[in-house]
MARBA-3410 file (N, C-alpha, C, O; in Angstrom, 1 decimal):
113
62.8,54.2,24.4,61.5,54.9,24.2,60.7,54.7,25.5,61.0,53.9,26.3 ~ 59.7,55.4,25.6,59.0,55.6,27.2,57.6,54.5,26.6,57.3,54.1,25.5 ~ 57.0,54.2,28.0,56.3,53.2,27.8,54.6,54.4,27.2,53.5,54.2,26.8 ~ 55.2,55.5,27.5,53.7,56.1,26.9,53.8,56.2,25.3,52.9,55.5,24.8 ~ 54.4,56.7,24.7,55.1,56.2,23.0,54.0,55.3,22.5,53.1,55.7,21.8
54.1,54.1,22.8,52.7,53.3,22.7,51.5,52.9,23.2,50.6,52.4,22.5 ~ 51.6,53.0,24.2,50.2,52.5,24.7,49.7,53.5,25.9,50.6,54.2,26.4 ~ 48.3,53.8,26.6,48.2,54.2,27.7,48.0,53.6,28.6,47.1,52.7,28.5 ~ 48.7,53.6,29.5,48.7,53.3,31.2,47.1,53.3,31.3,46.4,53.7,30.4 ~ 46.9,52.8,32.4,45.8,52.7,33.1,45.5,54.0,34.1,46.2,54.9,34.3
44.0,53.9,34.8,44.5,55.0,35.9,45.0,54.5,37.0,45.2,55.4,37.8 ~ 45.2,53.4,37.4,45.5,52.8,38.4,46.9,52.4,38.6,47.4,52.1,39.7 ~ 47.6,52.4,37.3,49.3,52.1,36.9,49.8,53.4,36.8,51.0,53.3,37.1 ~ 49.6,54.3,36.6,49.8,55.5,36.1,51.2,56.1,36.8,51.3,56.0,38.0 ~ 52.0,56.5,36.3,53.1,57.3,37.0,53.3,58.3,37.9,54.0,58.4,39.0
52.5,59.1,37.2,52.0,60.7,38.2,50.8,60.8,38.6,49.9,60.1,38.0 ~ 50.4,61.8,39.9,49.0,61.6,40.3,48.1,62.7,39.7,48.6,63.7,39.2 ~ 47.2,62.6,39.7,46.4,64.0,39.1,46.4,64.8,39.5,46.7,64.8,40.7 ~ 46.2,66.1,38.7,46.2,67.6,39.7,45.1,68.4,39.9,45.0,69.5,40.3 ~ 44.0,67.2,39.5,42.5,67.9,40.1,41.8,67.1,40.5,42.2,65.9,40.3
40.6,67.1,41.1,39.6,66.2,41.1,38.5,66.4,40.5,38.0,67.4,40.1 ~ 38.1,65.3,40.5,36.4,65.6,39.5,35.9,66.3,40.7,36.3,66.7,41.8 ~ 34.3,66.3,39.7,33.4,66.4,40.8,32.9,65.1,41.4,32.5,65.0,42.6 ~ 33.0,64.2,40.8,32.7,63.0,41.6,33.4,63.1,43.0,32.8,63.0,44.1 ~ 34.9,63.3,42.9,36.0,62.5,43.7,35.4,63.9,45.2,35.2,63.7,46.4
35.3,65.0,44.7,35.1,66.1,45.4,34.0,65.4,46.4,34.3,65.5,47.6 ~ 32.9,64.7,46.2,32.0,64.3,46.6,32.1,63.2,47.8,31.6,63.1,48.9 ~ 32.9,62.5,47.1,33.6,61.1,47.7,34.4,61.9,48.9,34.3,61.8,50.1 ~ 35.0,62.7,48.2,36.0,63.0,49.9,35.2,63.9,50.3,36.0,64.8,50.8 ~ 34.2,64.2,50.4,33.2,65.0,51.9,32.3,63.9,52.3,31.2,64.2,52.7
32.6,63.0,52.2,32.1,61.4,52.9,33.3,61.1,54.1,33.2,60.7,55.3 ~ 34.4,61.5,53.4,36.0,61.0,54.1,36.2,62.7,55.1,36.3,62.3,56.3 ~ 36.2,63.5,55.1,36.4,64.5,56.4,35.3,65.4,56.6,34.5,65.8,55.8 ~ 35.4,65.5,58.0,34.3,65.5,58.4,34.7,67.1,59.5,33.9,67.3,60.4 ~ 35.7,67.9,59.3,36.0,69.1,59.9,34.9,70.5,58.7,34.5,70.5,57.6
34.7,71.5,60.1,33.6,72.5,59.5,34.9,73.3,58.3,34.3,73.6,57.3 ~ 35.7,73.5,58.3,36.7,73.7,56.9,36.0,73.1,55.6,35.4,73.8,54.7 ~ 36.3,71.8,55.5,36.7,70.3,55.1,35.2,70.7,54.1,35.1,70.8,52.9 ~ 34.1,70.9,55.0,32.7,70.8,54.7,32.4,72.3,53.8,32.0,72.0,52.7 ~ 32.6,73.5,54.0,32.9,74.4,53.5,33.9,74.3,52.2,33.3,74.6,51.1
34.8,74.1,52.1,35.4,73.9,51.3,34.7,73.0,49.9,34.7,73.1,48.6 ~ 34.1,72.0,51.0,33.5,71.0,49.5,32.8,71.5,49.3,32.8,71.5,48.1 ~ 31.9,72.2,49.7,30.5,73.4,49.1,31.0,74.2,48.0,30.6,74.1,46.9 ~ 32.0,75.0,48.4,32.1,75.8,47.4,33.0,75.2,46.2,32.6,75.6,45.1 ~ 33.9,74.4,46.1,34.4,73.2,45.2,32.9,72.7,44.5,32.8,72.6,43.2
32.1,72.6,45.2,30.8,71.6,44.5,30.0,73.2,43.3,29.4,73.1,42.3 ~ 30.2,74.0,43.8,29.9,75.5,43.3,30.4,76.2,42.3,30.0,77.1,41.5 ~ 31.9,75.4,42.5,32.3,76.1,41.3,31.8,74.8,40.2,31.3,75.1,39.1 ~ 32.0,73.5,40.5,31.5,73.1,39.5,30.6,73.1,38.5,30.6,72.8,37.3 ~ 29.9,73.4,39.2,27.8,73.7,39.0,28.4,75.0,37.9,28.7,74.7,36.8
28.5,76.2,38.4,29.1,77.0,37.7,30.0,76.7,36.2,29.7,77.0,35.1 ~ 30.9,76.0,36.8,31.7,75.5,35.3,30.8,75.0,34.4,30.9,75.4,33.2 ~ 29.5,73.9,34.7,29.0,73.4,33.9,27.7,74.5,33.2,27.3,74.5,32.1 ~ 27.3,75.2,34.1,26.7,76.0,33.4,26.8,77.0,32.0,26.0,77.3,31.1 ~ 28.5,77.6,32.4,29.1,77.8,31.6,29.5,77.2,30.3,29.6,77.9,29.3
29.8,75.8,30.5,29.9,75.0,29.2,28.6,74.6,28.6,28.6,73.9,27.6 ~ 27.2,75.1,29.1,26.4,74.7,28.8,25.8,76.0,28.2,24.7,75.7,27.7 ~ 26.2,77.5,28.0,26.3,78.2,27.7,27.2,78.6,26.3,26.8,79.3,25.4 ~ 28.2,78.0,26.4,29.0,78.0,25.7,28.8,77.2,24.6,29.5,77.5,23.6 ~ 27.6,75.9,24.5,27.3,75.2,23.6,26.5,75.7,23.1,26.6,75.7,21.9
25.5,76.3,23.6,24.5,77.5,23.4,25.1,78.5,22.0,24.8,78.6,20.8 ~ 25.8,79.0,22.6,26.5,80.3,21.8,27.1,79.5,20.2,26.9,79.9,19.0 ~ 27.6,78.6,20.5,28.4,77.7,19.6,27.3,77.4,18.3,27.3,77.7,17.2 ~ 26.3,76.5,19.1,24.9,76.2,18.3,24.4,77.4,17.5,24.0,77.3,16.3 ~ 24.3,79.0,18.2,23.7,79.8,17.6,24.6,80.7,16.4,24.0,81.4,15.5
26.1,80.6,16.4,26.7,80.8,15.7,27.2,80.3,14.4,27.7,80.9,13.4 ~ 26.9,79.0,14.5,26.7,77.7,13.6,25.6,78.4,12.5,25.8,78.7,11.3 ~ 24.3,78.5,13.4,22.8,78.8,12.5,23.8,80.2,11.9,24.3,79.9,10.7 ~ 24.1,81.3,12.3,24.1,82.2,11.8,25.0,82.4,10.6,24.8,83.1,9.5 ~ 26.0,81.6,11.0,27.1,81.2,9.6,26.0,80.9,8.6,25.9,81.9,7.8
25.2,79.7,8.2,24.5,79.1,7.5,23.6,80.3,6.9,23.7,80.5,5.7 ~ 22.8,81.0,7.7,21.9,82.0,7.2,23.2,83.1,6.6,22.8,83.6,5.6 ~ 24.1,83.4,6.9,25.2,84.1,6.2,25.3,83.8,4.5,25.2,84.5,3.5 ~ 25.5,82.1,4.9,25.4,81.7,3.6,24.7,82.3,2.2,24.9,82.7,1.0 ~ 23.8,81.8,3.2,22.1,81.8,2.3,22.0,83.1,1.7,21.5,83.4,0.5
22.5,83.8,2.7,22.3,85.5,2.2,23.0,85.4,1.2,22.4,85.3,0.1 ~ 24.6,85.4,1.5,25.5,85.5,0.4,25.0,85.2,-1.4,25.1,85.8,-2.4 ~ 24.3,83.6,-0.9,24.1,83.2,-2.4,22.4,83.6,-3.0,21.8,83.3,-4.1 ~ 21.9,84.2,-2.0,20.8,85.2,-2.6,21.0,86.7,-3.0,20.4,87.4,-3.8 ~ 22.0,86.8,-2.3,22.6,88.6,-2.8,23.3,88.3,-4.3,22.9,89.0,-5.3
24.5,87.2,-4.5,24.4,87.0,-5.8,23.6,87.1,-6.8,23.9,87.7,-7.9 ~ 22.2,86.4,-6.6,21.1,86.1,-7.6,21.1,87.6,-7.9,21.3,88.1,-9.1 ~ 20.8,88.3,-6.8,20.5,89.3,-7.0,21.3,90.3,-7.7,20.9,91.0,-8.7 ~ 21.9,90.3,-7.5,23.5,91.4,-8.3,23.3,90.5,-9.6,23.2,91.3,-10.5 ~ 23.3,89.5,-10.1,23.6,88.5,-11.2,22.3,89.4,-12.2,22.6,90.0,-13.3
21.0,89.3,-11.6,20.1,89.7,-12.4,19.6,91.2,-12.7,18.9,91.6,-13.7 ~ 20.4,92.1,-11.4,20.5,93.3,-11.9,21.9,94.0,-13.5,22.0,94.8,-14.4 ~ 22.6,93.0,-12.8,23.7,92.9,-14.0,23.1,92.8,-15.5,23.4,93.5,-16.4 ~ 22.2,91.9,-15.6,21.5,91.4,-16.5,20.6,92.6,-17.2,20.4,93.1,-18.3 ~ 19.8,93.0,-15.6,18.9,94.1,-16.2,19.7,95.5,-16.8,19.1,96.2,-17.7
21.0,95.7,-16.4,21.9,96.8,-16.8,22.2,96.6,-17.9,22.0,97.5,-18.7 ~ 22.7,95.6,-18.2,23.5,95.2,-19.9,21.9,95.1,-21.3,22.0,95.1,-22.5 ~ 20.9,94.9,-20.6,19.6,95.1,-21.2,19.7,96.6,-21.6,19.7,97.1,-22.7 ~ 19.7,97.0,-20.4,19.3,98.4,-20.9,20.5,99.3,-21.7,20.1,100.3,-22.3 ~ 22.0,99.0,-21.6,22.6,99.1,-22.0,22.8,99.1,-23.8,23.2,100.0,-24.6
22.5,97.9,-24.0,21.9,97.4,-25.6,21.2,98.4,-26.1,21.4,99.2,-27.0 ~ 19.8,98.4,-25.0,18.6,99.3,-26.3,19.5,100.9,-26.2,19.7,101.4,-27.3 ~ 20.0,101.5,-24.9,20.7,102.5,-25.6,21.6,102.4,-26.7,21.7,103.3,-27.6 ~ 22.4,101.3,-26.7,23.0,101.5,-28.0,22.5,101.6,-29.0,22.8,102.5,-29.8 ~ 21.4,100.7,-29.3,20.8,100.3,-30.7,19.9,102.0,-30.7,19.6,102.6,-31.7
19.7,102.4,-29.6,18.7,104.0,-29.8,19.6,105.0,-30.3,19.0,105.9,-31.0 ~ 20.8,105.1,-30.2,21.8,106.1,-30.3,23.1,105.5,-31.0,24.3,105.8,-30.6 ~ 22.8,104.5,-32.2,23.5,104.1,-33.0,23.2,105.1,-34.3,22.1,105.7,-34.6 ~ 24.8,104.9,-35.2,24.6,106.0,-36.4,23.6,104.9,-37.4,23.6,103.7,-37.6 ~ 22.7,106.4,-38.1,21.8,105.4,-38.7,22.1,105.5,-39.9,23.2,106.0,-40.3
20.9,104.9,-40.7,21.8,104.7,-42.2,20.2,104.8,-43.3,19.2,105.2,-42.7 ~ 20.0,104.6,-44.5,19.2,105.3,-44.9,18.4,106.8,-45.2,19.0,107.9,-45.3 ~ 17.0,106.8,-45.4,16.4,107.6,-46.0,16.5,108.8,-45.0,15.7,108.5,-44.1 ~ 17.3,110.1,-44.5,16.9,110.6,-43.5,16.5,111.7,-43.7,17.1,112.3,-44.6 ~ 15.4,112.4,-43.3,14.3,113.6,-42.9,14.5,114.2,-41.9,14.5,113.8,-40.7
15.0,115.8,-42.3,15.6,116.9,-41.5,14.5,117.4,-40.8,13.5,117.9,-41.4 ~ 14.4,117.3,-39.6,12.6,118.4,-39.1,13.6,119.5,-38.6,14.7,119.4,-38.0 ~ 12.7,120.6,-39.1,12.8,122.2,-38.8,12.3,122.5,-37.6,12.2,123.6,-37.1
END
């Protein structure tokens, strides 16, 4: 069985190296080279970060406002019920008195001319 199975490595023991850098580390190494490349390169590295985070910061945005709208979805839903429930109600109302109006009757009945 491999030693990851149970436990995690450290980042300092670790087997394999990473295949990205933070933004921290991006920062750290434009301390360490010092060619007009090197410096360019970390700008735009530092750019896309800013970027990424903006985007995830957008993306929580959207997330949060979709949340609300689900909820007011809800709300709708179980107020549109009420509503269908009590028009139902008012239909089978009215349903009755036509019956009982245009039920066969019985008794004394008077022919009008």
């Amino acid at each position: 069985m491999n030693r990851s199975q149970f436990v995690t490595g450290s980042q300092k023991h670790r087997g394999n190296l990473p295949y990205a850098f933070t933004e921290q580390g991006v920062a750290m190494l434009s301390g360490v080279l010092r060619s007009e490349k090197a410096v360019e390169m970390n700008i735009a590295i530092m750019r896309a970060f800013v970027d990424i985070r903006k985007i995830l910061l957008k993306q929580s945005n959207i997330n949060e406002q979709l949340t609300e709208i689900k909820e007011r979805i809800g709300e709708h839903d179980v107020q549109l019920n009420e509503l269908y429930d009590a028009m139902d109600n008012l239909l089978d109302e009215k349903i009755a008195q036509l019956k009982w109006k245009d039920r066969e009757k019985i008794g004394f009945k008077i022919d009008k001319k």
